[in-house]
C-alpha positions in Angstrom: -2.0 14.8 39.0 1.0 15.3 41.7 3.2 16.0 38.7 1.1 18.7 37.4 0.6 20.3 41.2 4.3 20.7 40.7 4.2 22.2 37.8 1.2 24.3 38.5 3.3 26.0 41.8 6.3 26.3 39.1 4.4 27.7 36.2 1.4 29.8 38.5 3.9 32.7 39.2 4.4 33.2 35.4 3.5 36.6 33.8 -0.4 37.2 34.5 -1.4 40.6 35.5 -4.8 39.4 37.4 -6.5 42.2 40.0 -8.8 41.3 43.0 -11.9 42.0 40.5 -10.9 38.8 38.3 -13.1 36.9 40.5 -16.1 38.5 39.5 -17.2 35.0 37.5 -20.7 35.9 37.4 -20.4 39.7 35.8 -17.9 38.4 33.2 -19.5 36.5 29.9 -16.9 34.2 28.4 -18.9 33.0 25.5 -18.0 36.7 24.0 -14.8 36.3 21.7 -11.9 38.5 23.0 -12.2 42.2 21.3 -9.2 43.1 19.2 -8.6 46.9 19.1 -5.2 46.2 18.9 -4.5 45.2 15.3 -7.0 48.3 14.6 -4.5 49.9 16.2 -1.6 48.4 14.3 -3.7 49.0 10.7 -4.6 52.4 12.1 -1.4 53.4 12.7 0.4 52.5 9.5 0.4 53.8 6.2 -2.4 51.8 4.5 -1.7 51.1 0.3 0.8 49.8 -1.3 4.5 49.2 0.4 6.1 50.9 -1.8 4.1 54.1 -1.8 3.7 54.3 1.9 7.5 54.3 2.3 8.1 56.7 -0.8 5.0 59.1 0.4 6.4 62.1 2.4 2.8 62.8 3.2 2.0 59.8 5.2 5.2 59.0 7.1 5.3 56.0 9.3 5.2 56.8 12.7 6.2 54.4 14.7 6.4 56.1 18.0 2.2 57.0 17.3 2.0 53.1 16.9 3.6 52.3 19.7 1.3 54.4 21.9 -1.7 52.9 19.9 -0.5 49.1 20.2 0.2 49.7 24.0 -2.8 51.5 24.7 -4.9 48.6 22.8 -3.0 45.7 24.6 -3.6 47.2 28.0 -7.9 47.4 27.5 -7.5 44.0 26.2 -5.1 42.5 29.2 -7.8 43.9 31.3 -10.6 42.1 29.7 -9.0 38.8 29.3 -7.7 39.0 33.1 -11.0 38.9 34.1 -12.2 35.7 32.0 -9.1 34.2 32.9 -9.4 35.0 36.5 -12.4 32.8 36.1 -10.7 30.0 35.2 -8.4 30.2 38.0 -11.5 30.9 40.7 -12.3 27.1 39.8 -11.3 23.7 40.1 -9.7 23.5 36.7 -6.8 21.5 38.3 -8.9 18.1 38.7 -9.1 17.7 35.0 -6.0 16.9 33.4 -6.2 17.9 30.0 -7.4 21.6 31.1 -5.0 22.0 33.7 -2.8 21.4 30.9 -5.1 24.0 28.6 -4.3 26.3 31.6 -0.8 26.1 31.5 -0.3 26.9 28.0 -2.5 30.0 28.8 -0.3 30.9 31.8 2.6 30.5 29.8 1.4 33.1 27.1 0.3 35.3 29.8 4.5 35.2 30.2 5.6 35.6 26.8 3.3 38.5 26.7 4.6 39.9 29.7 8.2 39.6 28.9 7.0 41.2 25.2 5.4 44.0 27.5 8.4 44.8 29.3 10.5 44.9 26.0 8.1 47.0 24.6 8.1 49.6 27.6 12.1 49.2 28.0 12.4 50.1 24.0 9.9 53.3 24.3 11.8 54.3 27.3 15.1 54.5 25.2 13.5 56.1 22.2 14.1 52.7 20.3 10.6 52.9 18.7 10.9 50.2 15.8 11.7 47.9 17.7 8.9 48.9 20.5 6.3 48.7 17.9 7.6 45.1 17.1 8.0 44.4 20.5 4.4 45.4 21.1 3.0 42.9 18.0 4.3 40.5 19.6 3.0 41.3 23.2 -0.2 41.7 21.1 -0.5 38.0 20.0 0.7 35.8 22.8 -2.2 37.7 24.1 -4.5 36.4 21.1 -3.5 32.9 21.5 -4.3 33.2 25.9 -7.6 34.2 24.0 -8.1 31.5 22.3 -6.9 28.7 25.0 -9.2 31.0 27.6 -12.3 30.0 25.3 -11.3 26.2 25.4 -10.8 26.3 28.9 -14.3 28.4 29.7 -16.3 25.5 27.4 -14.9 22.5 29.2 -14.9 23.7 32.8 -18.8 24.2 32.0 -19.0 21.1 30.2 -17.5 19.3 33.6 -19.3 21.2 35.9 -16.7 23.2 37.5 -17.1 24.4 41.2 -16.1 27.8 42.4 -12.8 27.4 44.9 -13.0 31.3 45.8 -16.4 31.8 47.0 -16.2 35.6 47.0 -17.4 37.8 43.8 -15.9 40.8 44.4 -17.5 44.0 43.3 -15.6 47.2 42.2 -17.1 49.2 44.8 -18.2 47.5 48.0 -21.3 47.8 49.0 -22.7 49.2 52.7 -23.8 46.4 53.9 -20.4 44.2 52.4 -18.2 47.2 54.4 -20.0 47.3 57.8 -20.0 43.5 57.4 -16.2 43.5 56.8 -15.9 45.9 59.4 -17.3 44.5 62.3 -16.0 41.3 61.7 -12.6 42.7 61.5 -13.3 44.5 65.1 -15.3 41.5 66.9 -12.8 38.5 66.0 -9.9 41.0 67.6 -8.1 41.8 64.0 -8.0 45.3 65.4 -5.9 44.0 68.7 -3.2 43.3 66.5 -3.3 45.1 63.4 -4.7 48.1 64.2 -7.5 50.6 62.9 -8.4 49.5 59.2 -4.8 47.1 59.5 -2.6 50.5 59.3 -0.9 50.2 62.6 0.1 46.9 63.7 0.7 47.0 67.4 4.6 45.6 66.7 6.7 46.4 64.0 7.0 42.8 62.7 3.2 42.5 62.2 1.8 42.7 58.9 -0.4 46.4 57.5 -3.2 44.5 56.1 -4.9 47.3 54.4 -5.4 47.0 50.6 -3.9 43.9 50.8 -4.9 41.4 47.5 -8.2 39.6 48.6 -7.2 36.4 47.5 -3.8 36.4 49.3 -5.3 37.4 52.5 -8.0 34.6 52.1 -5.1 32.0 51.8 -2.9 33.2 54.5 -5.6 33.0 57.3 -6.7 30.0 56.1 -2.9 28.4 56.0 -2.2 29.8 59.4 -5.5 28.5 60.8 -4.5 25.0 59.0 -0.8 25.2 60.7 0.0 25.2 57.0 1.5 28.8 58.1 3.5 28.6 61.0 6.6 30.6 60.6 6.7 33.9 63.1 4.2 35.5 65.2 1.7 33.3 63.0 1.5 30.5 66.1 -0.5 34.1 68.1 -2.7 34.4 65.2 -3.5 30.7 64.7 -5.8 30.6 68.1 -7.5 33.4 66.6 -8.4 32.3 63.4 -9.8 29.5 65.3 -12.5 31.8 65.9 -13.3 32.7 62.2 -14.9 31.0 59.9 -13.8 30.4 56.0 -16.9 32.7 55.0 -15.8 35.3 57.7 -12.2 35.4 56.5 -13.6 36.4 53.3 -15.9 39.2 54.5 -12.7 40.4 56.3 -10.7 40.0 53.4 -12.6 41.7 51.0 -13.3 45.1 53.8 -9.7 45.5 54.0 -9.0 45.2 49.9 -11.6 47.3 49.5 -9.8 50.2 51.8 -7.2 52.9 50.2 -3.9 52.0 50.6 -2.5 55.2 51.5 0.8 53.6 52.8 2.7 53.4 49.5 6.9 53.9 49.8 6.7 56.2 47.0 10.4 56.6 46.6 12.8 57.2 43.9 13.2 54.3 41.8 16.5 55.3 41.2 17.4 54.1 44.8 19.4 51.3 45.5 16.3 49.2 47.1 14.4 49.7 44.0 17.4 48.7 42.0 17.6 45.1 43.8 14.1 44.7 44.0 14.2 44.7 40.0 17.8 42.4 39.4 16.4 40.1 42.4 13.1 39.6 40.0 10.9 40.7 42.9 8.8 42.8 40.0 8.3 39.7 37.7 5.7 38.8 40.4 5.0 41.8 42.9 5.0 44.2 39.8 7.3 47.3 39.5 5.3 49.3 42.8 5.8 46.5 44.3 1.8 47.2 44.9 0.8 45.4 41.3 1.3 41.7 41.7 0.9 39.8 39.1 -1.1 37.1 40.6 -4.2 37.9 43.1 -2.7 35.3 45.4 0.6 37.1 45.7 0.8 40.3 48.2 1.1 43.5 47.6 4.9 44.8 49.3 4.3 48.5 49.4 4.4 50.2 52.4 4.8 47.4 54.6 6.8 47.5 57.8 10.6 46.9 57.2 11.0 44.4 60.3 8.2 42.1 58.5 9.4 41.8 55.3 12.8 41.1 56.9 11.5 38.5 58.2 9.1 36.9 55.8 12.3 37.0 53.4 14.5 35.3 55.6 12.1 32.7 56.5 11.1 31.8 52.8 14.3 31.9 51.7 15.7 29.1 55.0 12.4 27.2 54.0 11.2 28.0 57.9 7.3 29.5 55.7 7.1 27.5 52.7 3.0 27.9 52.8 1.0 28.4 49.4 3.8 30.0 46.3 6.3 30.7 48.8 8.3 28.1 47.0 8.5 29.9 44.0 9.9 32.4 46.0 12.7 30.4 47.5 14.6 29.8 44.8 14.3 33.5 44.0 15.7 34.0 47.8 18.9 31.9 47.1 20.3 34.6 45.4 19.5 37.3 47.8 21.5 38.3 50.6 20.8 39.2 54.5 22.1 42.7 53.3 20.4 42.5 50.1 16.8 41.9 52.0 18.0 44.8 54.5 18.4 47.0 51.2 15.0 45.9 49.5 13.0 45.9 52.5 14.0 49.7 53.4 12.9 50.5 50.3 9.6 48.9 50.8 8.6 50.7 54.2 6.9 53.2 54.1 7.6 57.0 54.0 8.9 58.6 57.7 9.9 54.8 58.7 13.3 54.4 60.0 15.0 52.1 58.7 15.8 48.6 60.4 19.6 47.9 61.4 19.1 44.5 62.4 19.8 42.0 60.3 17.1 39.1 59.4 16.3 36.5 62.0 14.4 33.7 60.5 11.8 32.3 62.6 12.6 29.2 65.1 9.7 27.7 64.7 9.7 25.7 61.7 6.9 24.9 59.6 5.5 21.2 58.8 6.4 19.4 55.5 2.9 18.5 55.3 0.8 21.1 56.6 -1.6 19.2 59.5 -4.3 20.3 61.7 -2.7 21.1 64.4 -4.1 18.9 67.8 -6.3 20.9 69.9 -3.1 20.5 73.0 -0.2 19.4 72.0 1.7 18.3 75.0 5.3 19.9 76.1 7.0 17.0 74.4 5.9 18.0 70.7 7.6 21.5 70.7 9.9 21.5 67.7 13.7 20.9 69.2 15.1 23.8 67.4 13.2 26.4 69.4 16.1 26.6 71.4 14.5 26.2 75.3 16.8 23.8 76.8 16.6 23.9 80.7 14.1 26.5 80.5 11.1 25.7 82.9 8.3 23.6 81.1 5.8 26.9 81.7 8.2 29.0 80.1 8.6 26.8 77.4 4.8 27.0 76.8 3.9 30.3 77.5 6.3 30.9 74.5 5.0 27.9 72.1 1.6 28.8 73.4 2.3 32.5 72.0 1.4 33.7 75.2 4.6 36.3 75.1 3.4 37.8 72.2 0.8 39.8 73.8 2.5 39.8 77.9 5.7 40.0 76.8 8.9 38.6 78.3 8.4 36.9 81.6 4.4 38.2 81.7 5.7 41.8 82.6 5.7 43.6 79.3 2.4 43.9 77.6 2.2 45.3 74.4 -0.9 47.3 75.2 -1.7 49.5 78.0 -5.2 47.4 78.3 -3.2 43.9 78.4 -2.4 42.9 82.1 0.8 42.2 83.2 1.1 38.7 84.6 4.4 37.9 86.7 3.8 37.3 90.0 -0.3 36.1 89.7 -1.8 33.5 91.7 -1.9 30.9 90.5 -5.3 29.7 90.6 -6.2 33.0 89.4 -4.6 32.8 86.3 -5.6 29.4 85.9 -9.6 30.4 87.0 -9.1 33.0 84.0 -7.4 30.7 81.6 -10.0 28.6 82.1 -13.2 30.9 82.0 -11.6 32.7 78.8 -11.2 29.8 76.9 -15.1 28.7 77.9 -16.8 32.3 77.4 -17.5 32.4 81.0 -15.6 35.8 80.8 -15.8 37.8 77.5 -15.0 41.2 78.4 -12.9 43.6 77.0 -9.9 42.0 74.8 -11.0 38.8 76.1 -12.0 37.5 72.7 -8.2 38.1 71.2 -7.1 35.5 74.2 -10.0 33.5 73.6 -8.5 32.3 70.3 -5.0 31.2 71.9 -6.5 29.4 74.8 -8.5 26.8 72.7 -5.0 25.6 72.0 -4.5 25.2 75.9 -5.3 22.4 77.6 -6.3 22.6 81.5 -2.8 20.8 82.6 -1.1 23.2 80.3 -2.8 26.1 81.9 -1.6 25.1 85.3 1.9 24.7 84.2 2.0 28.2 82.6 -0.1 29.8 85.7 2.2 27.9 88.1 5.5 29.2 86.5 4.2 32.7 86.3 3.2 32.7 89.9 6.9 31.9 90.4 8.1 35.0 88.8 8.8 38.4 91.0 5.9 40.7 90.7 6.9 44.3 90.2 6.0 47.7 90.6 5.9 51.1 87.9 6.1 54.4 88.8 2.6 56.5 89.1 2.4 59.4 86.3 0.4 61.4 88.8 1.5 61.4 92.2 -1.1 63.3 93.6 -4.0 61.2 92.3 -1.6 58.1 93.9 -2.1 59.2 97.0 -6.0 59.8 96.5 -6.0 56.5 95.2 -4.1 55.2 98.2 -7.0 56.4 100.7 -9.8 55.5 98.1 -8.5 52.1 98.4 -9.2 51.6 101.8 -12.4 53.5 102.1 -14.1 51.9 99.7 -12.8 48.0 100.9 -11.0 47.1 98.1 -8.2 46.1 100.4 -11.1 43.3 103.1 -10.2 40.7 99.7 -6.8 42.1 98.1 -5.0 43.0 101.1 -3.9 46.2 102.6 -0.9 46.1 100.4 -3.0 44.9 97.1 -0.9 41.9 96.7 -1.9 39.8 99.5 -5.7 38.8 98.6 -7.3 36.1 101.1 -8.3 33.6 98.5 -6.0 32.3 96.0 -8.4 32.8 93.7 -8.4 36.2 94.2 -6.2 38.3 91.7 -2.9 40.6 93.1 -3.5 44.2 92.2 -0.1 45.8 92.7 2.2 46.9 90.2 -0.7 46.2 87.7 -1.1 48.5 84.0 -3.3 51.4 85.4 -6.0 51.2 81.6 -6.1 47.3 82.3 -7.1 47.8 85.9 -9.8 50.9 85.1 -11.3 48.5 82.1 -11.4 46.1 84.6 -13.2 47.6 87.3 -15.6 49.4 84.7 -16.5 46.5 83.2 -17.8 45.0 87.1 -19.5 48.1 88.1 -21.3 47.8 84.7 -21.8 43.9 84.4 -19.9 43.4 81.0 -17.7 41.1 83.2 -18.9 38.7 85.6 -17.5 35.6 85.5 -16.1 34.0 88.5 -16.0 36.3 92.0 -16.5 39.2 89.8 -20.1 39.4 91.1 -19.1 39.5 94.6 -17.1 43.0 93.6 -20.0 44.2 91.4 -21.6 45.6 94.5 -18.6 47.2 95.7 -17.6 48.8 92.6 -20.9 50.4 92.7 -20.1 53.0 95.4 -17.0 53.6 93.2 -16.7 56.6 90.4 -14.9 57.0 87.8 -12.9 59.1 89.0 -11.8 57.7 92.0 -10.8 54.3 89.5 -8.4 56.7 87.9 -7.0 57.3 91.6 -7.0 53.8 92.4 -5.7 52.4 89.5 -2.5 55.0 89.9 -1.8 54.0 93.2 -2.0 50.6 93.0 0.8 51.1 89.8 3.5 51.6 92.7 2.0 51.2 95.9 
């Protein structure tokens, strides 16, 4: 069994052109034999009679280009029906029976002499060569037969064993209403959107993934890896709290919203180009397809469009064996012969359109993945973090607000948010931050983007919390610059009229509990969300009641004020 996983992961890869509607298993009958318009096609196409008189006969010449066109055109509606019974067979547990895994491999490994038949039957057409596209395309035409014919034997003995689905998604051509809100509101509630934008078109930093269009299967497997720790490589250690939160059944709702949306962010460049020259000697099309948005494999991503400082480094981590999750290692030993300047090339042509390019070269992650992907423990103590991360005599709470992927949203040092609505942290008491830490990570405070921390916390334990909180506290705590000075100074006087200042201080950074947060120098649209969110109840956790009154006699307007002076008072 281990020797065939091996060869499974080897052999999976191979030449078979499956889409996200190949799980369908219930709308596709397998009992039906494959149909075969495409030695109609061939018949069609040729002079019928005798040899002789269909060469001699100057009425009835043999055109070969004609059959070509008919062959290809056949092969193509019949690809499409057997992907579907075939993708089936791969939406079960085929690979606990020996003898039809083995069925499936000799199926998978038609599926690649038909490809390779495809591609010298497209490359012959292209150069006018149409003989030998026409004999190119027979034989495209029955490595395809014989997938057929192994696709019927597999079909009958997964029934006859009572094979389970391993995909538990039937995808449907069009998504329903109810499937899309679903998807939708999913997407938004378990804090996708925090991250990766509207509809997963604008990732809030460059080295996050666009998810939208992405292949259902493929995004199914790469939650569920990073949630297993089986993914670990990059900014995946932010996303694994997260995923935390969301279920397998969730992650295929999700999933199969964002494959149903238009991907509208295709490269579209000239193939001609140098990137689109070493995506095809590199063999990147063999799998991805020649868009680079046509992967062979529903499990495989689609490339197109996607941010250059990603794919960097997604390349550069598969290729140092850093993300070696699901068939990244059939990638790797493509990556052996691709170099930093090489995946600087390929991924600029991959971005999308009014992109600029990337001049860095690729940085592989420094977190490196487990040989055997494990669980990972619900705290794992300072000790555990991986040597190479590089954070000698670095202060413990540094070490685990990074590890903790607490700098991916705050920034460096807790002063550089990557949202406007994420608070800057420097400089916080400490028994704040810990009181927050600590309530997030309950529910006891679920307001606003609460729910994307929520995720990362459950990996925190209290003593962690503390350490991070205490080293934070440490850190100088500095002011902006107000973007309206007039409303500063408003702000300035609101903030003592309306006794904000009897439990933060005159100079907002001097509260008279410690567990009483600073105010000064903090991101004016986290401070207005904040106070909103009192006045109207959505957060009460801790001494937030106590305000709630307060905030009361407070407008909206007058928030604006306050928040701009409190940005540099």
């Amino acid at each position: 069994m281990k020797q065939f996983y091996w060869r499974k992961t080897v052999f999976l890869p191979i030449g078979l052109a499956l889409t996200t509607q190949a799980w369908a298993a219930n709308d596709v009958t397998h009992s039906q034999s494959l149909p075969n318009p495409m030695l109609a096609a061939a018949t069609t196409a040729l002079p019928t009679g005798q040899p002789d008189e269909a060469v001699a006969s100057p009425k009835q010449p043999v055109d070969p280009k004609a059959s070509y066109q008919e062959l290809k055109t056949a092969n193509l509606a019949n690809l499409a029906t057997l992907n579907q019974k075939m993708g089936w067979v791969l939406s079960h547990n085929y690979y606990e029976f020996l003898e039809i895994a083995s069925l499936v491999e000799k199926a998978l490994n038609e599926f690649n002499v038909a490809k390779k038949a495809e591609n010298q039957a497209i490359a012959a057409a292209e150069a006018g060569e149409w003989q030998n596209a026409v004999a190119a395309a027979m034989t495209w035409q029955n490595a395809l037969e014989k997938a057929a014919t192994l696709d019927t034997q597999i079909k009958a003995a997964l029934e006859e064993q009572g094979a389970k689905r391993v995909i538990g998604v039937v995808v449907s051509e069009t998504p329903t209403e109810e499937k899309v809100a679903a998807g939708a509101k999913l997407y938004s509630n378990k804090g996708c959107i925090a991250c990766h934008g509207k509809d997963g078109k604008m990732p809030l930093k460059p080295n996050y993934p666009k998810l939208v269009g992405q292949n259902l299967m493929y995004a199914v497997a790469q939650m569920k890896d990073i949630q297993s720790s089986a993914r670990a490589n990059g900014e995946s250690v932010a996303m694994k709290g997260m995923m935390h939160l969301v279920s397998a059944q969730e992650m295929e709702v999700i999933a199969d919203w964002l494959a149903s949306l238009e991907m509208d962010i295709s490269s579209e460049v000239s193939s001609d180009s140098e990137g689109a020259m070493l995506y095809n000697q590199k063999g990147c099309a063999a799998c991805h397809g020649a868009d680079a948005k046509t992967p062979l494999l529903p499990n495989y991503p689609k490339l197109s469009g996607q941010s250059q400082e990603y794919t960097v480094v997604q390349m550069a981590d598969i290729k140092s064996g850093v993300r070696n999750n699901g068939q990244t290692a059939a990638m790797k030993g493509i990556m052996v012969n691709v170099s930093d300047d090489d995946i600087q090339t390929i991924s600029g042509w991959l971005r999308p359109l009014g992109a600029e390019a990337s001049v860095s070269e690729p940085a592989a992650s420094k977190t490196p993945e487990p040989e055997t992907p494990q669980p990972a423990p619900a705290s794992p103590s300072p000790a555990e973090i991986p040597d190479d991360v590089e954070m000698t005599e670095v202060p413990e709470g540094a070490q685990l607000y990074t590890y903790k992927g607490c700098i991916t949203c705050h920034g460096q040092d807790g002063e550089a948010p990557i949202m406007p609505t994420y608070p800057k942290l420097a400089g916080q008491n400490l028994d704040y931050a810990v009181a927050q830490m600590a309530d997030i990570k309950s529910g006891a405070r679920h307001n606003g983007q609460s729910i994307v921390m929520k995720g990362i916390m459950h990996t925190v334990s209290g003593e962690e919390m503390s350490t991070i909180a205490d080293w934070l506290a440490s850190l100088p705590r500095t002011s902006g610059m107000a973007t309206d000075a007039t409303l500063a100074a408003q702000g300035a006087e609101l903030y003592q009229s309306k006794m904000c200042y009897t439990c933060h201080g005159s100079d907002a950074q001097t509260p008279i509990m410690p567990t009483y947060p600073k105010l000064s120098g903090q991101n004016p649209a986290y401070a207005i969300a904040q106070m909103e969110d009192i006045k109207s109840g959505a957060r009460n956790n801790g001494f937030a009641v106590a305000m709630t009154g307060f905030m009361s006699q407070v407008n909206e307007e007058e928030m604006q004020a306050i928040a701009q002076w409190l940005v540099s008072p």
